[in-house]
MIDOSE-1310 file (N, C-alpha, C; in nm, 2 decimals, decimal comma, always signed):
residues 115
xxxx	+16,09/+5,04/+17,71/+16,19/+4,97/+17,79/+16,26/+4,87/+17,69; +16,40/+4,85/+17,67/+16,47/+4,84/+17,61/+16,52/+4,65/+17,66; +16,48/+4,55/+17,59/+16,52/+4,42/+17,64/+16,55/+4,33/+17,56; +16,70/+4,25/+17,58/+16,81/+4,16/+17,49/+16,75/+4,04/+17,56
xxxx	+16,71/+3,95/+17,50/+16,70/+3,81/+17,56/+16,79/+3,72/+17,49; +16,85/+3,64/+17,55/+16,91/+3,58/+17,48/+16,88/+3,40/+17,48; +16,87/+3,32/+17,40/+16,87/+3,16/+17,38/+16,98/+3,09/+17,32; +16,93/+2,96/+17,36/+17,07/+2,87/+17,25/+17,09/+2,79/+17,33
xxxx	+17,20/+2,87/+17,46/+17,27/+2,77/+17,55/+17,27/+2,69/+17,57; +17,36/+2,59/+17,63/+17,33/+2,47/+17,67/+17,50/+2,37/+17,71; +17,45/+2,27/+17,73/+17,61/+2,16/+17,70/+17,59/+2,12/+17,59; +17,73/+2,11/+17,54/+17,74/+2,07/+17,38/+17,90/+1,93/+17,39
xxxx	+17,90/+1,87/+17,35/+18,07/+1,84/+17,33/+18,15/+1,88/+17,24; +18,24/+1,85/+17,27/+18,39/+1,94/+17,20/+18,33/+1,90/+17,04; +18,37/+1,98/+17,00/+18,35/+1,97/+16,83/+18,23/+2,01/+16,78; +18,15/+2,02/+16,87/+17,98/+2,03/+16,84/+17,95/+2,16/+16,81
xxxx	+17,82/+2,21/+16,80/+17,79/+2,32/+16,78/+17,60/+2,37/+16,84; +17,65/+2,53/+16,83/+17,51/+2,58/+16,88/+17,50/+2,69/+16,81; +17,33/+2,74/+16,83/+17,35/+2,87/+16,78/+17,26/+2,94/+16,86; +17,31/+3,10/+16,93/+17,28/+3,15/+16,99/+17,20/+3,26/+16,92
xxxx	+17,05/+3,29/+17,02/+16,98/+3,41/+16,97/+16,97/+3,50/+17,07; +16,94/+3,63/+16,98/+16,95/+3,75/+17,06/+16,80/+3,80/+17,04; +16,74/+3,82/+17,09/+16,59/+3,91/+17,03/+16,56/+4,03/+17,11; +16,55/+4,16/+17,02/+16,49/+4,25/+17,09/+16,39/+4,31/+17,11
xxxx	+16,38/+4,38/+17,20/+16,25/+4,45/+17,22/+16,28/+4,61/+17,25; +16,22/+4,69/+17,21/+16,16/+4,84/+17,27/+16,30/+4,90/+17,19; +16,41/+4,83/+17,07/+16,49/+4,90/+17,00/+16,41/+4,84/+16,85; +16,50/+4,92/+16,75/+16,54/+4,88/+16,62/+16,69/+4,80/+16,62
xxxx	+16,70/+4,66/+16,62/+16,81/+4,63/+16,68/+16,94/+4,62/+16,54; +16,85/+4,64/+16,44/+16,92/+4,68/+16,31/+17,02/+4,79/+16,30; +16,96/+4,89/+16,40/+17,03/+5,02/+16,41/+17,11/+5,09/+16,44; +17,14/+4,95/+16,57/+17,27/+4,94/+16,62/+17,36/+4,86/+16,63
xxxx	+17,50/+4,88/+16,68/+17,62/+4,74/+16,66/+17,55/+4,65/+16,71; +17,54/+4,49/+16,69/+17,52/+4,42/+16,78/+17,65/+4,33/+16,80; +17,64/+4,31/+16,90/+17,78/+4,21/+16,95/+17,73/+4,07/+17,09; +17,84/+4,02/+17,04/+17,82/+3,90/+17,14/+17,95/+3,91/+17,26
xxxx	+17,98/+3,89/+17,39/+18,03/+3,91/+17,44/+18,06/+3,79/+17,53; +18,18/+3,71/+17,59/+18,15/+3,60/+17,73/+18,23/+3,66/+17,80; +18,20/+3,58/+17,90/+18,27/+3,58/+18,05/+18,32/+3,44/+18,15; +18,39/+3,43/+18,19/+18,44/+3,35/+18,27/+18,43/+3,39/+18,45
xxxx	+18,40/+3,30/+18,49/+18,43/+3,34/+18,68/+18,59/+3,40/+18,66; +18,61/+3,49/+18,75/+18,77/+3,62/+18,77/+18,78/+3,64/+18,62; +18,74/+3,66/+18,50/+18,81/+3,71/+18,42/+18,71/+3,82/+18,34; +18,77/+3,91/+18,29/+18,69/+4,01/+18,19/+18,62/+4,01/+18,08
xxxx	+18,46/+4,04/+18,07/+18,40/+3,98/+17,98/+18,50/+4,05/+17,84; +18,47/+3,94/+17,76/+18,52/+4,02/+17,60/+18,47/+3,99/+17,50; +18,49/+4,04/+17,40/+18,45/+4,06/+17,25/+18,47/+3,92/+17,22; +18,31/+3,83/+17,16/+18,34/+3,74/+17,08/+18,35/+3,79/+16,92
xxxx	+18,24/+3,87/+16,89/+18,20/+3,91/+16,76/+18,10/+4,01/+16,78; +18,06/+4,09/+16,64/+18,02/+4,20/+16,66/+17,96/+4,24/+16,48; +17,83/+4,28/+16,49/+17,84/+4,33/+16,33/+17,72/+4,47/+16,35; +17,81/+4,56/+16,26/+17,72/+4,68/+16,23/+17,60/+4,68/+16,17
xxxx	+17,53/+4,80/+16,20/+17,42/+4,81/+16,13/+17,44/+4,81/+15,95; +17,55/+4,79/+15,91/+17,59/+4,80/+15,79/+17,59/+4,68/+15,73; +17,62/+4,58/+15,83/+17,64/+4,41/+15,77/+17,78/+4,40/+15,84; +17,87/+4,48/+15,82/+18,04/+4,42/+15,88/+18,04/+4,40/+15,98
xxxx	+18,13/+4,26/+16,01/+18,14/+4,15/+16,12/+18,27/+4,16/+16,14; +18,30/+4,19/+16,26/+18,46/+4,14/+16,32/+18,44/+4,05/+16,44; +18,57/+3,98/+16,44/+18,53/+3,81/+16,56/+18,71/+3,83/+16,63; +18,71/+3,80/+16,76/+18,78/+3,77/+16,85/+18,91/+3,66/+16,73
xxxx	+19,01/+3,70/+16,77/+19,14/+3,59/+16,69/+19,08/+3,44/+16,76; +19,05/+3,41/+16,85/+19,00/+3,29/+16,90/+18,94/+3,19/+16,82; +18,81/+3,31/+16,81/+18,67/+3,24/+16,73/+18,66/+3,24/+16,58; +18,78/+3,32/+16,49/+18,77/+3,36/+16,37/+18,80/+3,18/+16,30
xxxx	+18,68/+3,17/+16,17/+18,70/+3,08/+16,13/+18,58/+2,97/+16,19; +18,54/+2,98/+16,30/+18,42/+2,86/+16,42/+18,33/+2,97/+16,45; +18,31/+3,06/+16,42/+18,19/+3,15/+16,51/+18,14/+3,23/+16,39; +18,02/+3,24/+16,36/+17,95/+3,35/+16,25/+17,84/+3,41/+16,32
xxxx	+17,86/+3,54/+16,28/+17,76/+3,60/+16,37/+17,63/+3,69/+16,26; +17,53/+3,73/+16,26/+17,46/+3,74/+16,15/+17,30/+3,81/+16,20; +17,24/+3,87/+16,14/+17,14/+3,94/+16,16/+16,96/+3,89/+16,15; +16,84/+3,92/+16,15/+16,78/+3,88/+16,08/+16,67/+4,06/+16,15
xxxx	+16,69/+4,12/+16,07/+16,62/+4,25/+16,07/+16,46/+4,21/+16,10; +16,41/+4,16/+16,01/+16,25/+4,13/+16,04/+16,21/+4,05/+16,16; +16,32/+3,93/+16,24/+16,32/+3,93/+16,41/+16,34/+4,01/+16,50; +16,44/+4,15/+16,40/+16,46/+4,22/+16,54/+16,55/+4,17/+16,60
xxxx	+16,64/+4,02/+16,58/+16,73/+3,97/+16,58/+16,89/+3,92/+16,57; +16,97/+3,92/+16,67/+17,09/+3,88/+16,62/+17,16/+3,73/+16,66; +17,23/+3,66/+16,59/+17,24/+3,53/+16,59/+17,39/+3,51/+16,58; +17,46/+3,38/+16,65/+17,60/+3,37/+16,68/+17,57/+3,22/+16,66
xxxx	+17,60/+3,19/+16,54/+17,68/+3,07/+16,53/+17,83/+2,98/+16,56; +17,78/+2,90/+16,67/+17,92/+2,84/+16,70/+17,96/+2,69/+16,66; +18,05/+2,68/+16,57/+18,08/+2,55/+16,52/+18,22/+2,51/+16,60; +18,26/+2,38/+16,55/+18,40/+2,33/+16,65/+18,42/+2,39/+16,75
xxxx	+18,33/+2,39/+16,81/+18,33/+2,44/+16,99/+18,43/+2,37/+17,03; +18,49/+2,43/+17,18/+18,61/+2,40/+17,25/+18,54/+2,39/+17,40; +18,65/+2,32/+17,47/+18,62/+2,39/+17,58/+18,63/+2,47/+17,65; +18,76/+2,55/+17,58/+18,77/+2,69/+17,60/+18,72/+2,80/+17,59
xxxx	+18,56/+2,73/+17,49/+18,43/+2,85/+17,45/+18,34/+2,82/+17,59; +18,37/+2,79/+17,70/+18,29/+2,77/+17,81/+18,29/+2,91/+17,87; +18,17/+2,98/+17,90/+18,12/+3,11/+17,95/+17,99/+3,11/+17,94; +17,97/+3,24/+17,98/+17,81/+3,28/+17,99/+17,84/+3,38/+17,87
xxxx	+17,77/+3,41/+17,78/+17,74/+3,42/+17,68/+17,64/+3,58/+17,69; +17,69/+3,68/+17,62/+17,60/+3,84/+17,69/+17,58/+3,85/+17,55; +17,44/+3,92/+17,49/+17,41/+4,01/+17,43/+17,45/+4,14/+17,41; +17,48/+4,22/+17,36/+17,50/+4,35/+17,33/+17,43/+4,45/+17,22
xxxx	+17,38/+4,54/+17,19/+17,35/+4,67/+17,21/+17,40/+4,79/+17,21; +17,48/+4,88/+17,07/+17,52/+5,00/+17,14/+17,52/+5,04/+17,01; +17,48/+5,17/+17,07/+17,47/+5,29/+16,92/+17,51/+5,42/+17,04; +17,59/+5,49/+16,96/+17,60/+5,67/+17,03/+17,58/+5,69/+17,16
xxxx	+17,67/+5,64/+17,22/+17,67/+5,58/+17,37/+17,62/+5,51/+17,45; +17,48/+5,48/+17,37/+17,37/+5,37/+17,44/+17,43/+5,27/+17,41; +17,39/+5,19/+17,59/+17,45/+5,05/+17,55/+17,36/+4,95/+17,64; +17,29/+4,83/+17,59/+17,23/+4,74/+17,62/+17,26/+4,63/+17,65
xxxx	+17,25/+4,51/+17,80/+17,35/+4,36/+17,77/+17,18/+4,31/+17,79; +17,17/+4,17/+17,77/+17,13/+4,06/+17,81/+17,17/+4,03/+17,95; +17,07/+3,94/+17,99/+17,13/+3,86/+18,08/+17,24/+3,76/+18,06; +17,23/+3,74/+17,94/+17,38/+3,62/+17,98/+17,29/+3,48/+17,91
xxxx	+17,36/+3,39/+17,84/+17,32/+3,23/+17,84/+17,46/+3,13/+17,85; +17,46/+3,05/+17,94/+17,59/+2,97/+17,95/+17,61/+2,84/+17,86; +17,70/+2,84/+17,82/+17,72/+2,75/+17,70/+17,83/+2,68/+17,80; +17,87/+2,52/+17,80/+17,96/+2,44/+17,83/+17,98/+2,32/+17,74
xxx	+18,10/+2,31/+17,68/+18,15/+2,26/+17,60/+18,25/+2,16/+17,71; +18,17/+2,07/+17,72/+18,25/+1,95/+17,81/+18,20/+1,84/+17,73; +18,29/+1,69/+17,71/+18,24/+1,56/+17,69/+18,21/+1,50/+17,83
């Protein structure tokens, strides 16, 4: 059985920072893309960032520049660092998961960037 948990979340204030973990279980999470994903209440979750089992990272025009996202193969782990948070980075926060049509989320962790 295949499970993304995700940590980090929290309230932060504007400017602040967090860093979000992904840990898996029952994959090789090395082996496939991992990505980070949010969501807003009425709106479409979307692409924050994303890195292949190769190392290459692509990031949302948003977050490019405040968000690094990064691996750690011997956790089985993927990690989203967020600096100069906004409060426009306010969402729930999804794991991802996908190789060759397999696709895995998390539950979600909510991040709020309010003073």
């Amino acid at each position: 059985q295949v499970q993304l948990v995700e940590s980090g979340g929290g309230l932060v204030q504007p400017g602040g920072s967090l860093r979000l973990s992904c840990a898996a279980s029952g994959i090789i999470f090395s082996n496939y893309v991992g990505g980070w994903y949010r969501q807003t209440p009425g709106q479409q979750r979307e692409l924050v960032a994303a890195i292949t089992s190769g190392g290459t990272d692509n990031y949302a025009d948003s977050v490019k520049g405040r968000f690094t996202i990064s691996r750690d193969p011997a956790k089985n782990t993927v990690y989203l660092q967020m600096n100069s948070l906004k409060p426009e980075d306010t969402a729930v926060y999804y794991c991802n998961a996908a190789r060759f049509g397999r696709n895995y989320w998390g539950k979600g962790t909510l991040v709020t960037v309010s003073a």
